[in-house]
C-alpha positions in Angstrom: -15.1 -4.5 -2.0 -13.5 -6.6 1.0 -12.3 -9.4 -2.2 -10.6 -7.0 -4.1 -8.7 -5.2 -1.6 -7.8 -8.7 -0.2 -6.9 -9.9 -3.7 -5.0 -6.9 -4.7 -3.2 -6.8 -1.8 -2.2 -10.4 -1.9 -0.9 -9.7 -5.3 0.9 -6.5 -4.6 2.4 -8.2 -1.4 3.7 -10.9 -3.0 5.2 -8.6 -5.9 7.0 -7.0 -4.0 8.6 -9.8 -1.4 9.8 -11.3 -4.9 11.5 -8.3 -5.6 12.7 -7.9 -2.4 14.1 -11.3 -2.4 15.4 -10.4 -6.0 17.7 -7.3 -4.5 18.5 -9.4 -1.3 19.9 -12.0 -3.8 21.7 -9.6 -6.0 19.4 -11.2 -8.9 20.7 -10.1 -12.1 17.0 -8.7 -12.8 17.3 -5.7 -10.5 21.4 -5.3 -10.9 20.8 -4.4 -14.0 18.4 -1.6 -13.9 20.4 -0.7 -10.7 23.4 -0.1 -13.1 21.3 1.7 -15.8 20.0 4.0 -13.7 23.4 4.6 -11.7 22.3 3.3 -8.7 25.2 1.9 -6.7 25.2 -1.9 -6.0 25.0 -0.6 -2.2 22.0 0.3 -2.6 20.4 -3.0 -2.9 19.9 -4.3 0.5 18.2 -0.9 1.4 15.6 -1.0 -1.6 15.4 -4.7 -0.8 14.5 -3.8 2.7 12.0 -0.7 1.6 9.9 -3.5 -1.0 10.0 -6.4 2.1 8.9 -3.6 4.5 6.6 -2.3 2.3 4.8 -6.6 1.4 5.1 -6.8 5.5 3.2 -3.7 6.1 0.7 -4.2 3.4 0.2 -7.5 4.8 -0.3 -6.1 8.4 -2.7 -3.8 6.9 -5.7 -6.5 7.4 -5.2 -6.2 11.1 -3.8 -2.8 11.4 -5.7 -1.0 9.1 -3.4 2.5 9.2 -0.2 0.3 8.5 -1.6 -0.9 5.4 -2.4 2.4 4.2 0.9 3.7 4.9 2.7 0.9 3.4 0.7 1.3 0.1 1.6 5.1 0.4 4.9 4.2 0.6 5.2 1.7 -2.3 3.9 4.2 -4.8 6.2 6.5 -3.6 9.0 4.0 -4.1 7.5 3.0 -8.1 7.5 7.3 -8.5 10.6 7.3 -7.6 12.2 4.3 -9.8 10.0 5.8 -12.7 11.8 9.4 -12.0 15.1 7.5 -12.5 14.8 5.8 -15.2 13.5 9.5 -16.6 16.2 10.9 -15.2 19.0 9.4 -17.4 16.3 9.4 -20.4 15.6 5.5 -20.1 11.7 5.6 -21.4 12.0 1.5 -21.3 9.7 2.0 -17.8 7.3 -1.1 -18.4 8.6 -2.9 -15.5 8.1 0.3 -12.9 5.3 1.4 -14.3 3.5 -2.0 -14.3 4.7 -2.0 -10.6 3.6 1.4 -9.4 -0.3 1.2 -11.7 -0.6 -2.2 -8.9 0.8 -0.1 -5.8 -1.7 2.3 -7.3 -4.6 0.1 -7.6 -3.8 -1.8 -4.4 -3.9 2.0 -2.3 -7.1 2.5 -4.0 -8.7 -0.6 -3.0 -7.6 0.1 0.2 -8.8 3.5 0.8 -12.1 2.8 -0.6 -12.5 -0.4 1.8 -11.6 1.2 4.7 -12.9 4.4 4.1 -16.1 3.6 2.1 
C-alpha cells in the first residue's frame, strides 16, 4: 500500500507544482480557462498559491501524516470547485479538471487507506 500512496502522491504533487508554476507564470494554459470561466486574471497568483500549497502539503504528508490528508482534502475541493465553474457557465469541455480532481481523488484514497488501514 506504502508504493502506491508514495507513487500517487509523487504524481499528484508534481501535477500540481506544474500547475502552480503554470498560474505563477501567467502560462497561456490556465489564462485561458481563467478567461472562459470568468475568472479574473487576479486570481491567478492565489489559485497558484492554493495548487503549490496544496504539492507542499502533500509532500509534507510523509512526515506529517495529518498535513497530507488535509492537503489532499483540500485539492479535491479545489478540482470540485474548477469542475463547478466550468458547469457553471455550461462549459462541459471538463477533461482537464476532471482528469485532475479523479488523481486528487485517488491520491486522498491512497492516503487514507495507508494511514488509516
Amino acid at each position: 500500500m506504502f508504493a502506491l500512496y508514495a507513487t500517487l502522491t509523487m504524481i499528484t504533487a508534481a501535477g500540481m507544482a506544474t500547475g502552480a508554476w503554470m498560474n505563477f507564470v501567467h502560462h497561456p494554459i490556465p489564462v485561458a480557462a481563467a478567461k472562459q470561466v470568468g475568472i479574473p486574471q487576479t486570481w491567478a497568483l492565489p489559485l497558484g498559491g492554493l495548487l503549490a500549497a496544496g504539492a507542499l502539503g502533500l509532500l509534507a504528508g510523509f512526515v506529517i501524516p495529518p498535513l497530507g490528508v488535509a492537503a489532499a482534502i483540500g485539492l479535491v475541493l479545489y478540482f470540485v470547485g474548477a469542475v463547478i465553474a466550468h458547469l457553471r457557465i455550461g462549459d462541459f469541455h471538463l477533461a482537464p479538471a476532471t482528469v485532475f480532481l479523479t488523481l486528487t481523488i485517488a491520491t486522498l484514497t491512497a492516503t487514507l487507506a495507508y494511514r488509516i488501514g
